[in-house]
N, C-alpha and C positions, 0 to 999 in steps of 0.2 A: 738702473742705478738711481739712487735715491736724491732729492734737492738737495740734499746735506753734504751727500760726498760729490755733487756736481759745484758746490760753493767749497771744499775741502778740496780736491783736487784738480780740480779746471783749471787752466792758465786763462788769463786776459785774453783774447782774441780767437780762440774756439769755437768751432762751430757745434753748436747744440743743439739735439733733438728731442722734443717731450710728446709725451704720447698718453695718450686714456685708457690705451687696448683697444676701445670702440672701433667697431668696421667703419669704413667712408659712405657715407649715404651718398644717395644716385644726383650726378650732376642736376636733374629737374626740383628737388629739394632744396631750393634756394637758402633760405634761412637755415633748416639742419645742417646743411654742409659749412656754410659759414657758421655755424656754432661748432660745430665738429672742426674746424681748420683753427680757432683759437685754442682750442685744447691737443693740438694734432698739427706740429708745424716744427720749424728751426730757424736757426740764424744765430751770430755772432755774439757771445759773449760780451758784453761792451763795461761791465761795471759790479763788484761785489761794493758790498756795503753791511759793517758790521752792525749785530744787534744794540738798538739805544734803548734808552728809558727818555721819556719827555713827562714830569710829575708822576702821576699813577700808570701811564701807558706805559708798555715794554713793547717793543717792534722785536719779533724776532732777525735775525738775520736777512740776507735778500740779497737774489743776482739780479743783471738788468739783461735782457737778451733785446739786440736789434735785430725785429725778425724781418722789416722791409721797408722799399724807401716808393713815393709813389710822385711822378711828376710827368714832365717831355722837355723835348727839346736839351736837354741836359741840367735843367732845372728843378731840383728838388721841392715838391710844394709840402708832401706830406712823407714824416717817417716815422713808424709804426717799431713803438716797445713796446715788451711783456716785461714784467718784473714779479720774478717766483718768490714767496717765502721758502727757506728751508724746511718747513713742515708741509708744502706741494705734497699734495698726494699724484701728482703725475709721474712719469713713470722718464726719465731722461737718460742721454746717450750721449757721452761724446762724438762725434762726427769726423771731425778734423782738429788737431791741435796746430798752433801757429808754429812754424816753422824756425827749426834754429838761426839766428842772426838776422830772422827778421826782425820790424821795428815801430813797436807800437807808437801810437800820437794819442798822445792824452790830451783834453783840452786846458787840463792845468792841474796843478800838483793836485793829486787825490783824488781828479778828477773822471772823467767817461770817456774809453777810447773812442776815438774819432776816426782813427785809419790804423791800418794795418800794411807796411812797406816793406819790401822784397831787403831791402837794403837805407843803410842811412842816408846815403844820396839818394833815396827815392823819397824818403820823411821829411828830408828838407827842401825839396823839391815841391813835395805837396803841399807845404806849410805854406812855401812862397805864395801859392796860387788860392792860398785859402784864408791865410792868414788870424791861424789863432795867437796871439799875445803872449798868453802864458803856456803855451803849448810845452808837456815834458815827453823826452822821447825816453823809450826804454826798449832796449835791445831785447831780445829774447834766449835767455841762457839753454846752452843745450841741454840738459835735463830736464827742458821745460816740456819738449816737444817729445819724449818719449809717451806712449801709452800706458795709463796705469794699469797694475794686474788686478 
């Protein structure tokens, strides 16, 4: 499926696939493989963002994908985004759609999901322990979580 109908049909909290076609080069190919896993990886949809104009630039369109978060101890130090234009020539999948009556956390009106909760008691649950300010929560409607054809 194409970046376009991946920013046209995706729900917020999705889990996405994007791909090159290219085969996996051999674990001993340190740098191949790591170029090959930026273009060859998934993770959760966290953010669409319509096309602007800023004076003569025009930004196309753009999703935000959190593809991993990197720390210990329960400590997050580093989290790793990809962010596609709609004209990606990669090649994308939905994965997993979010689930009916789940509950997204946004970090604020318009903003980048942050969490993804089984239930509203689990949103505000999480909020408490994290504390974003302007946090909006948004349920997830059941037609969101069906697969498109």
């Amino acid at each position: 499926m194409s970046a376009s109908l991946i920013f046209d049909i995706a729900p917020i909290g999705s889990i996405i696939a994007w791909s090159d076609g290219s085969t996996q080069p051999p674990e001993r190919h340190k740098k191949k493989l790591s170029a090959w896993k930026t273009r060859n990886s998934q993770g959760r949809l966290v953010r669409k963002q319509p096309g602007r104009t800023t004076g003569s630039y025009v930004a196309l369109p753009d999703f935000t994908i959190h593809e991993n978060d990197f720390g210990s101890a329960g400590t997050i130090v580093l989290r790793v985004f990809q962010t596609f234009s709609i004209d990606s020539d990669l090649a994308f999948k939905v994965v997993e759609r979010p689930a009916p009556g789940s509950v997204r956390v946004f970090d604020r009106p318009g903003g980048q999901l942050v969490h993804l909760a089984a239930s509203h008691a689990d949103a505000e649950g999480w909020l408490k322990q994290h504390g974003y300010p302007d946090a909006v929560l948004d349920q997830v409607a059941a037609g969101e979580g069906r697969a498109a054809a």
